[in-house]
Each structure stands twice: as C-alpha cells, then as structure tokens.
Backbone bond lengths (Angstrom), bond angles and torsions (degrees), N, CA, C in turn:
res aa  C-N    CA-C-N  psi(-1)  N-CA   C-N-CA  omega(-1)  CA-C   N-CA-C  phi
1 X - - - 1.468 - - 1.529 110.70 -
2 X 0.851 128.20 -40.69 1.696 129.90 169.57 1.080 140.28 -78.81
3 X 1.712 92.23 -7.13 1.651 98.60 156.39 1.477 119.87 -89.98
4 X 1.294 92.19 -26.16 1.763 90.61 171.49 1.701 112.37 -75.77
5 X 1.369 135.11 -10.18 1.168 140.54 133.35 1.424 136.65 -24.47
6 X 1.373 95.20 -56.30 1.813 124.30 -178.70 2.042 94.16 -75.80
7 X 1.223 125.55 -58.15 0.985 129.33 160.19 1.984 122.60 -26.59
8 X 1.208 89.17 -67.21 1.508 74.98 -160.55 1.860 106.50 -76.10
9 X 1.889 94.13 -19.32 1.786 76.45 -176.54 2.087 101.48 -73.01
10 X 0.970 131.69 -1.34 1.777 140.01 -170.63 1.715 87.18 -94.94
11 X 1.644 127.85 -33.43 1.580 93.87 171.34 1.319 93.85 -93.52
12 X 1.130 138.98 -11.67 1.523 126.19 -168.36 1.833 91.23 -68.71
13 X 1.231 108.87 -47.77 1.886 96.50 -176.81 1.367 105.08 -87.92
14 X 1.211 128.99 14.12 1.553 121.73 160.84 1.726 108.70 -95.07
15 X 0.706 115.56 -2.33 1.097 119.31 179.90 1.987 117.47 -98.09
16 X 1.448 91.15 -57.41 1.490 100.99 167.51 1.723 112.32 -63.13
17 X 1.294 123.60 -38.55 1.336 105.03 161.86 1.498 128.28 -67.01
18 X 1.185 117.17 -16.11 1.646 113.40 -169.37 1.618 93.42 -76.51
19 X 1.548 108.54 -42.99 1.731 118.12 172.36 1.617 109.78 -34.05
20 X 1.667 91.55 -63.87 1.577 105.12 -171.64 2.041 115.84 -46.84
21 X 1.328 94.07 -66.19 1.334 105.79 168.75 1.487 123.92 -47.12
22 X 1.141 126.02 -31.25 1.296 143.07 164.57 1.799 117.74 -64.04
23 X 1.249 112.11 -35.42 1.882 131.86 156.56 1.177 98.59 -38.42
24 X 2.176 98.38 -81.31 1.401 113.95 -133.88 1.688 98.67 -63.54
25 X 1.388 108.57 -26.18 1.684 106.68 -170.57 1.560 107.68 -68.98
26 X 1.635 106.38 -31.46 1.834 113.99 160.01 1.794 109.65 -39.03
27 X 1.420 87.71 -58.12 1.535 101.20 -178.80 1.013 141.91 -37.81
28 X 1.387 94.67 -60.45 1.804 103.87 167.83 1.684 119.96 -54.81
29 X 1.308 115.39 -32.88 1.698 115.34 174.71 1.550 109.47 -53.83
30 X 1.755 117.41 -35.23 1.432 119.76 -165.12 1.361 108.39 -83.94
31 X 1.163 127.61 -33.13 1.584 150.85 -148.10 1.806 103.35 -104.48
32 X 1.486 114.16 100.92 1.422 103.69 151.23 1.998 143.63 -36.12
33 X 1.621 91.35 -35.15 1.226 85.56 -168.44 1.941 84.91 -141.83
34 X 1.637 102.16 141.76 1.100 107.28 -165.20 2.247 101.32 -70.38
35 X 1.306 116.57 -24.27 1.009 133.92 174.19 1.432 120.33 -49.29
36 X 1.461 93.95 -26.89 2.040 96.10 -176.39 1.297 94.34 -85.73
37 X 1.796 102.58 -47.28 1.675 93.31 -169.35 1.675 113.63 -67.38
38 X 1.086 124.29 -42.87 1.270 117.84 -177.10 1.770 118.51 -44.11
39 X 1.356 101.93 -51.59 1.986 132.76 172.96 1.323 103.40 -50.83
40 X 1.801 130.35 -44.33 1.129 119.96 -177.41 2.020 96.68 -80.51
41 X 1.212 95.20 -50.22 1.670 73.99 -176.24 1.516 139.86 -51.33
42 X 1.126 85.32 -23.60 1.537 92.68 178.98 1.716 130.29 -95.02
43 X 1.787 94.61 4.89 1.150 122.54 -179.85 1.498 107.49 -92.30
44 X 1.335 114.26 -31.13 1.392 137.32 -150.99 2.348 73.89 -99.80
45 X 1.448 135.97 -70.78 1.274 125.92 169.31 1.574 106.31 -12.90
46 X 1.511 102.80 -75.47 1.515 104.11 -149.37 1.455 114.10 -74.70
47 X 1.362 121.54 -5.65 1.454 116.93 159.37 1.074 122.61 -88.46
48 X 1.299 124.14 -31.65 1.453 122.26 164.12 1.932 111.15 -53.98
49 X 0.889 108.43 -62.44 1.374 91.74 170.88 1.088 116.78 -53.02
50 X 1.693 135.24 -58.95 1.280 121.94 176.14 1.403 100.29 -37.55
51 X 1.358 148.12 -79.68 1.605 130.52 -161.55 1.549 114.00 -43.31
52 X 1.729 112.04 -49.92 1.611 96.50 172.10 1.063 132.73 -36.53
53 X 1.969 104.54 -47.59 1.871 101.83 -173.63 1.086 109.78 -87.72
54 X 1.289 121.32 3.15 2.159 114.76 -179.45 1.694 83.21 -85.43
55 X 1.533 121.99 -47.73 1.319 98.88 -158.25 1.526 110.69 -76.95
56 X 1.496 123.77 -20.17 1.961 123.04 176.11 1.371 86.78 -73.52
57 X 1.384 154.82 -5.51 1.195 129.53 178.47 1.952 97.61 86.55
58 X 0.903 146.67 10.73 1.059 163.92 -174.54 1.648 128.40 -101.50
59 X 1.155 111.10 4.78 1.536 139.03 -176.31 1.606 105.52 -74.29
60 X 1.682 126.31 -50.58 1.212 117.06 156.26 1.471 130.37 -43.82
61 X 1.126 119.47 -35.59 1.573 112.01 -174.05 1.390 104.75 -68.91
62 X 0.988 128.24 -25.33 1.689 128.84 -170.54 1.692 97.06 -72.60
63 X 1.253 100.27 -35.48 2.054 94.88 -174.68 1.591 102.16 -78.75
64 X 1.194 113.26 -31.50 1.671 125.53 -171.09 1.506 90.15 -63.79
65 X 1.358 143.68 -62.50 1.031 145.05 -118.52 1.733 89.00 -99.76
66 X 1.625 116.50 -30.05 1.196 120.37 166.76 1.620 122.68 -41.19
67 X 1.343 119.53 -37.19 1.764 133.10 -178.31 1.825 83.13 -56.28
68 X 1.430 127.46 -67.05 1.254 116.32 -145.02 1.599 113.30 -68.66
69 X 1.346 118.98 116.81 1.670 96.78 -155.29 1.661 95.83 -99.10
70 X 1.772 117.03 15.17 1.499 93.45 167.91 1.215 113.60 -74.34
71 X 1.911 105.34 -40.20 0.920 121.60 -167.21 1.736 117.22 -65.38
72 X 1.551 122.58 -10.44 1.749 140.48 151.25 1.307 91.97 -53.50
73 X 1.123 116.69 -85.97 1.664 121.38 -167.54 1.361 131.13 -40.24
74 X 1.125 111.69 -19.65 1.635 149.89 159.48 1.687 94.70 -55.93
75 X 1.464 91.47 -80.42 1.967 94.11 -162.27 1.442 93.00 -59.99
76 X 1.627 148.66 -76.04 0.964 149.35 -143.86 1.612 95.23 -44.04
77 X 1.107 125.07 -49.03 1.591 133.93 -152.60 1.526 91.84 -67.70
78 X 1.581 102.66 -57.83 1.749 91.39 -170.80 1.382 112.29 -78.79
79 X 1.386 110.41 -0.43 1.393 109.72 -178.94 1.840 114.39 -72.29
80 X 1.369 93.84 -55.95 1.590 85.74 170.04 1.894 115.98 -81.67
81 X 0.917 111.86 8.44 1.937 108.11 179.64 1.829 80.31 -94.43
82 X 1.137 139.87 -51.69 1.364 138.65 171.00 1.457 118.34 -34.28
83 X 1.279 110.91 -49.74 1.514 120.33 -170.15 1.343 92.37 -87.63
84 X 1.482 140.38 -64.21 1.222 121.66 179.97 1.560 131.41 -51.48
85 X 1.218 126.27 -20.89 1.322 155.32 145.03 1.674 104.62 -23.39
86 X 1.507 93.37 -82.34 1.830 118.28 -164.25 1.939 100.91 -63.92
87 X 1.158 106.01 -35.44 2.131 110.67 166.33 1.868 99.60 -62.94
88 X 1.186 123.09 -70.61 1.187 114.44 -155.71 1.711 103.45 -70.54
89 X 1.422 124.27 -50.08 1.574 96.98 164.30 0.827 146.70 -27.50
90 X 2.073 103.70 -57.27 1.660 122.55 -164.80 2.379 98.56 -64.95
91 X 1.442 85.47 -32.70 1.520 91.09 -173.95 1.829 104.10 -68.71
92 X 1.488 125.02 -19.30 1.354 124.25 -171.35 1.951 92.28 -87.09
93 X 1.353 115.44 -38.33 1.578 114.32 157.05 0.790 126.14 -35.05
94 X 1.248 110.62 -61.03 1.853 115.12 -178.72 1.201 113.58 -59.81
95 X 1.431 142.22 -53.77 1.080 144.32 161.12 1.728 125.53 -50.53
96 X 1.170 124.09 -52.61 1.259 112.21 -170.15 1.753 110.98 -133.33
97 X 1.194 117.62 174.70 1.239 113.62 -165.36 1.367 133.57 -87.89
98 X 1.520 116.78 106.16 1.506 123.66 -175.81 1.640 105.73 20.37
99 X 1.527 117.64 -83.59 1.269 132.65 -145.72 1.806 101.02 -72.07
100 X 1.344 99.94 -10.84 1.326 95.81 170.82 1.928 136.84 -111.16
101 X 1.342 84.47 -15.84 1.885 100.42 149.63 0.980 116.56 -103.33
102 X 1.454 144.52 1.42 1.631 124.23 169.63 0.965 107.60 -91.98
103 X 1.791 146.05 -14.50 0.976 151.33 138.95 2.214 116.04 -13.56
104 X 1.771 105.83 -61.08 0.821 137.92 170.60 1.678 117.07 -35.63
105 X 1.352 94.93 -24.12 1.645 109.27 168.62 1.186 121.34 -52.38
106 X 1.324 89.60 -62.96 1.810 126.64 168.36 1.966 100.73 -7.81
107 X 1.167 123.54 -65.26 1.381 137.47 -162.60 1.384 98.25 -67.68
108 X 1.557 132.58 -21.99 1.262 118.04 170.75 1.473 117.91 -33.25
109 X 1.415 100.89 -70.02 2.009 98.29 -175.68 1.378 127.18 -48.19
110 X 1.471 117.18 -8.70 1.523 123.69 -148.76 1.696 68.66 -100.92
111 X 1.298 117.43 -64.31 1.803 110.80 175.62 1.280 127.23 -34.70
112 X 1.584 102.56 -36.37 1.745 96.33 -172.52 1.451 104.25 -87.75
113 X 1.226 126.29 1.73 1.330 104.68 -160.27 2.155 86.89 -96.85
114 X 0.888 126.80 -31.89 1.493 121.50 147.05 1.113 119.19 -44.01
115 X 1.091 127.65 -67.49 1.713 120.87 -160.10 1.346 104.19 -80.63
116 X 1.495 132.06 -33.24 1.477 136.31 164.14 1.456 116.22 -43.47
117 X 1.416 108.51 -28.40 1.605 113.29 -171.17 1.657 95.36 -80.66
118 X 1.520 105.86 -69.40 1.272 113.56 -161.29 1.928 117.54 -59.02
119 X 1.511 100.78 -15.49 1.464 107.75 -151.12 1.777 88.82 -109.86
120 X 1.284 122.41 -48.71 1.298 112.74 -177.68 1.567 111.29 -135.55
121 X 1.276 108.66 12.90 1.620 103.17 158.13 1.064 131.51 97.11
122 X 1.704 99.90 -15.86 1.822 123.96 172.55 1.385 97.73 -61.32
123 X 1.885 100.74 144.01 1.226 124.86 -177.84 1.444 89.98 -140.53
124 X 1.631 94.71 124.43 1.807 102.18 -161.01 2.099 86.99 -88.04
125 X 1.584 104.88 156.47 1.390 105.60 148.89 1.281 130.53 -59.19
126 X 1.287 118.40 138.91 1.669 125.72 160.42 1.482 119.41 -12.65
127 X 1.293 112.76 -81.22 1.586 129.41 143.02 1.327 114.08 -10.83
128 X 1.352 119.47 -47.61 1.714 118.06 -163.51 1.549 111.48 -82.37
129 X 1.847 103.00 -32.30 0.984 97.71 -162.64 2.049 121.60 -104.39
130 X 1.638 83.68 -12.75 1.792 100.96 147.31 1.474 119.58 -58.92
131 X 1.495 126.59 -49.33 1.241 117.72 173.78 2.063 122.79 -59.77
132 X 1.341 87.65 -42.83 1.319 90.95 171.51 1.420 113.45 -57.78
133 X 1.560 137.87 -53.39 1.185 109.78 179.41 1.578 108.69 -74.01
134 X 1.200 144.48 -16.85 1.438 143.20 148.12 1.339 107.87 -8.33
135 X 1.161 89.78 -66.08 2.074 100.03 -172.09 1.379 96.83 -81.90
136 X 1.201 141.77 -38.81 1.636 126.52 -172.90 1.519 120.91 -67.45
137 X 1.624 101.48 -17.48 1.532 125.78 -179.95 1.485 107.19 -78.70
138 X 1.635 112.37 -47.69 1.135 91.36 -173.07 1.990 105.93 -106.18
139 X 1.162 117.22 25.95 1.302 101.76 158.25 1.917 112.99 -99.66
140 X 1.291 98.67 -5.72 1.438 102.71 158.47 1.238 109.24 -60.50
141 X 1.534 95.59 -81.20 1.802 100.46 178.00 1.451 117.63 -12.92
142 X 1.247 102.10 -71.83 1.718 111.25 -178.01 1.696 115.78 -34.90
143 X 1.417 112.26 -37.15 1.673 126.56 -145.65 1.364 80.05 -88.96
144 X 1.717 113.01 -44.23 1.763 106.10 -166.47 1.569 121.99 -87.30
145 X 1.554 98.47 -11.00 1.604 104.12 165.40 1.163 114.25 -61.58
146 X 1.471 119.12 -60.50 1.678 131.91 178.67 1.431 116.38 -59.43
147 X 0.985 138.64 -37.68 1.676 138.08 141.55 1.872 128.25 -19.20
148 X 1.573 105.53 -28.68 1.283 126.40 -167.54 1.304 116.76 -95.61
C-alpha cells in the first residue's frame, strides 16, 4: 500500500513537470534573456513556499535551520547546481523541441546511481538498476528517432 502512495505522488509530479516544461518553452518566446526567465521562476518557487510555511505555521524552522551552517552549505551548493541546471535546460528549450529535451531527463538516474554510491552509499538493486538503463535506452531512442 505505500508504494502505491510513493507512486501516484511521482506521477502526480510527473505530470506537473511535463505542464511546467511545457510553460517554460512558452517562456522562452516572451523573455529576451533566458536568465530573467529562469530568476523570475525561481523567484516565483521560493515565495510560494514561503506562503506554504507562513500559512502551516512552519515559517520558523526555515530561520532555525539557518544556525546549522552545514546544513547553509548544503542549500547554497544545491542552490547554485539548481540555478545552473534551470539556464542550461531553459537554453536546450530555446533551441529545440520540448518532446525532444525532456526526454534528456531520462539520464538523471543513470547519474544518480554514481553519485548515490559515492555520495551517500546507496547500492541500488539489480532490478533497479536494469530499469534505469531501460529508461536511459529508451530516452536515447527517442532523441535518435527525432534526429532522422
């Protein structure tokens, strides 16, 4: 029962990203420089959450969490690998067509299953790690069909 939990909230955000990605590629037509749009979006993230946690009453922990400065060094780190991230996509948007860089996602897992090892020690199942190239195979596929 709780994996089918884990499931539906992973299509519930597969879904809202395909939405999202489907915007930002709007986006880029409106936007001179992929830098504003990226800066406003992610400006437009961090207040929305700020309203979530003022309204759960949950707005202190974010200042609390400020004392721990690994845990700063933490956000700063993913903060700019995030922002550099959200430039080189929105810039793979601008250039080519939705259905053929969001595919490109796809290679995330083939990454984590390296950096998961080395960085926190996870050792994926057999099973886990056949599916992953499953999907890395066929979002290739996809990239090299549309090329043709």
């Amino acid at each position: 029962m709780h994996t089918y939990v884990g499931y539906a909230w992973a299509f519930s955000a597969a879904g809202s990203s395909g939405c999202m990605d489907t915007l930002r590629k709007y986006g880029s037509s409106k936007f001179t420089s992929n830098v504003e749009l990226v800066a406003l979006l992610e400006t437009m993230n961090v207040f929305l959450l700020f309203v979530v946690l003022f309204f759960s009453g949950k707005l202190g922990l974010v200042f609390d969490a400020a004392n721990d400065s690994k845990l700063v060094s933490i956000g700063v780190i993913s903060a700019v690998l995030k922002a550099g991230s959200s430039l080189l996509f929105q810039r793979a948007l601008q250039l080519s067509p939705v259905s053929l860089s969001v595919p490109y996602l796809a290679f995330t897992p083939a990454l984590l299953l390296v950096t998961s090892y080395f960085m926190l020690g996870e050792r994926p199942e057999p099973a886990g790690v056949a599916g992953v190239f499953v999907m890395t195979a066929g979002a290739y596929g996809l990239n090299a069909a549309g090329r043709k």
